[in-house]
C-alpha positions in Angstrom: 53.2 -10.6 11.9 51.8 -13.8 13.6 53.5 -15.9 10.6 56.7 -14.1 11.4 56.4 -14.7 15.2 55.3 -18.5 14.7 57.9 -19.5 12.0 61.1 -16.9 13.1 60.4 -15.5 16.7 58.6 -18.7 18.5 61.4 -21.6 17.1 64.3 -19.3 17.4 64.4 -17.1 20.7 66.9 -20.3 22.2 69.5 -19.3 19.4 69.3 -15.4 20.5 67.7 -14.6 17.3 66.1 -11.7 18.2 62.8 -10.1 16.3 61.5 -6.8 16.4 58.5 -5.0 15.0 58.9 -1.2 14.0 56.4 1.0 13.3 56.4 4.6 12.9 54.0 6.8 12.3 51.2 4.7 13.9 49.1 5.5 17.1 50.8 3.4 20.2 47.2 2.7 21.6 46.5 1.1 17.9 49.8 -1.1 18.4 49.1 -2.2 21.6 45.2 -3.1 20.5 47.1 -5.1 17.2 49.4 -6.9 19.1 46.9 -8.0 21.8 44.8 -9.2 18.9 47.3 -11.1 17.0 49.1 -12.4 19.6 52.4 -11.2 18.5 54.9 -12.0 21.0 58.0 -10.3 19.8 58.5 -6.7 20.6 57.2 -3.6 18.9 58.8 -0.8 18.9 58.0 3.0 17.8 60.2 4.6 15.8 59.6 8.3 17.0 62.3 9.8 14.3 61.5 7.8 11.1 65.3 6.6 10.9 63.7 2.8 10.2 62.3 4.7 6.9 65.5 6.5 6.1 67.6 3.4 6.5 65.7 1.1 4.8 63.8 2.6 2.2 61.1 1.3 0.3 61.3 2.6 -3.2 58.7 3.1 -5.4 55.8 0.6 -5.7 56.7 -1.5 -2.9 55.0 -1.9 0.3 55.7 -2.0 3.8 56.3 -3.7 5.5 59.6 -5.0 5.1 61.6 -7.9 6.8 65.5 -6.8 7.5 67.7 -9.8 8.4 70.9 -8.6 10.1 74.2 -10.7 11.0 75.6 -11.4 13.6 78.6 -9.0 12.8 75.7 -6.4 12.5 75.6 -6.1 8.3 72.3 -6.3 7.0 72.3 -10.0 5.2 68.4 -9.0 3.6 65.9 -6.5 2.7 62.8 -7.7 1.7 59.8 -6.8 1.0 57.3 -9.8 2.0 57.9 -12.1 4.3 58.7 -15.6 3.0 59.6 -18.2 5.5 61.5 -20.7 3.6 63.8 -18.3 2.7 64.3 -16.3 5.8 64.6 -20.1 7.3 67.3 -20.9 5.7 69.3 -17.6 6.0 69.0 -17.5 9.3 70.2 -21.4 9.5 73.1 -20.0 7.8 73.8 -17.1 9.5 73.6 -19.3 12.9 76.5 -21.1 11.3 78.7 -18.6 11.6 81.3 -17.7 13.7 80.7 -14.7 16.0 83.3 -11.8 14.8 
């Protein structure tokens, strides 16, 4: 999550790209303790009724977590399932691009 918050969170927050962190399942105390260590500054949130899960499933063999990219119009533009900052770079470059709906 530091990588995320340094290459997505950090250089974009003037562009009202927003980044969340969702976990579910976990203990809040344990959260708080992780982002304190990390430094994460985005925000975290707890999912109390597993929709993150149902909505975005993992399938079989993959791991969590996963990095959702949603447009500005709200569709999800990406799913995937490691966090690779070129690429999310550059769809988020394009999806600045865009004309609000």
């Amino acid at each position: 999550m530091p990588d995320l918050d340094a290459a997505i969170h950090l250089p974009y927050a003037d562009d009202d790209v927003l980044v969340y962190g969702v976990y579910s399942g976990e203990d809040p105390a344990a959260i708080a303790d992780f982002k304190e260590q990390t430094g994460v500054t985005f925000p975290l949130l707890q999912d109390t009724g597993s929709f993150s899960t149902l909505a975005f499933p993992a399938g079989v063999g993959f791991p969590y977590p996963r990095d959702v990219i949603i447009g500005k119009d709200l569709s999800i533009r990406s799913i995937r399932n490691s966090f690779n900052p070129e690429e999310s770079d550059a769809l988020i470059v394009e999806l600045l691009a865009e004309a609000y709906p």
